[in-house]
C-alpha positions in Angstrom: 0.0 0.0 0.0 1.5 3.2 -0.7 0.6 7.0 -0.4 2.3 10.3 -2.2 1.6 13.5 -0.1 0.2 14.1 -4.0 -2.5 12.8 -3.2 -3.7 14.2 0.1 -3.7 18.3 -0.1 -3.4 18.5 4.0 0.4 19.1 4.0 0.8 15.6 3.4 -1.1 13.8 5.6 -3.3 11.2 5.6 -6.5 10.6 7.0 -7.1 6.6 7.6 -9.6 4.9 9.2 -7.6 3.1 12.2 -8.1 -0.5 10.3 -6.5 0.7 7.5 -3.9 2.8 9.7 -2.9 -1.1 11.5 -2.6 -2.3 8.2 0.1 0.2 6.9 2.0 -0.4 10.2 2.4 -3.9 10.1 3.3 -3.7 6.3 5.4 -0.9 7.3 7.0 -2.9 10.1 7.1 -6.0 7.8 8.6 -4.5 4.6 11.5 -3.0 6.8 12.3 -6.3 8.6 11.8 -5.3 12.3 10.1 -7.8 14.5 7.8 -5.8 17.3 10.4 -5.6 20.0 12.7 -3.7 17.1 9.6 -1.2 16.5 9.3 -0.9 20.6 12.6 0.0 21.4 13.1 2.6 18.2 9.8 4.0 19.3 9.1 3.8 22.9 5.9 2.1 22.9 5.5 -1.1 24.5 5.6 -4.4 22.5 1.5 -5.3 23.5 0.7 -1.2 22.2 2.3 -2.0 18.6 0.4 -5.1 18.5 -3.1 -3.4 19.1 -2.2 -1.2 17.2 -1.9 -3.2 14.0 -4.8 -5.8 15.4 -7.0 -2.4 15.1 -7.9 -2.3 19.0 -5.5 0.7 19.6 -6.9 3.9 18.2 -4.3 6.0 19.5 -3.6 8.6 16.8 -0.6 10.1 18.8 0.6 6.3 19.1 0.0 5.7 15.8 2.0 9.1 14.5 4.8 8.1 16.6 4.8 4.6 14.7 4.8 6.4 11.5 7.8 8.9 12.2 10.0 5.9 13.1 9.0 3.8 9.6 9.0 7.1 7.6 5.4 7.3 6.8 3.9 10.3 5.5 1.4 11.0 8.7 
């Protein structure tokens, strides 16, 4: 899945419904090789917080952000 701040006139960010947000971490994650202790150590979240997130059940959009600045998405 991938997104050009071309396509989204808000200074480049995206607006995702938080299923689709877990599914561009964990592709994120995955494309990039880090397990979820790699992401939770560059990141600061906790291991069980990264996995809610991508399972959908953590709709933390300051979580989620912070996910994103480490994997170098456009959010």
């Amino acid at each position: 899945m991938t997104y050009s701040k071309f396509d989204h006139p808000q200074g480049g960010r995206v607006q995702l419904p938080f299923q689709a947000r877990a599914a561009v971490v964990r592709e994120a994650r995955q494309s990039r090789s880090y397990s979820l202790e790699d992401l939770a150590v560059a990141s600061g979240l906790t291991v069980h917080e990264i996995s809610e997130i991508e399972s959908g059940k953590n709709k933390s959009l300051a979580n989620f952000r912070r996910l994103a600045r480490v994997l170098g998405l456009p959010f």
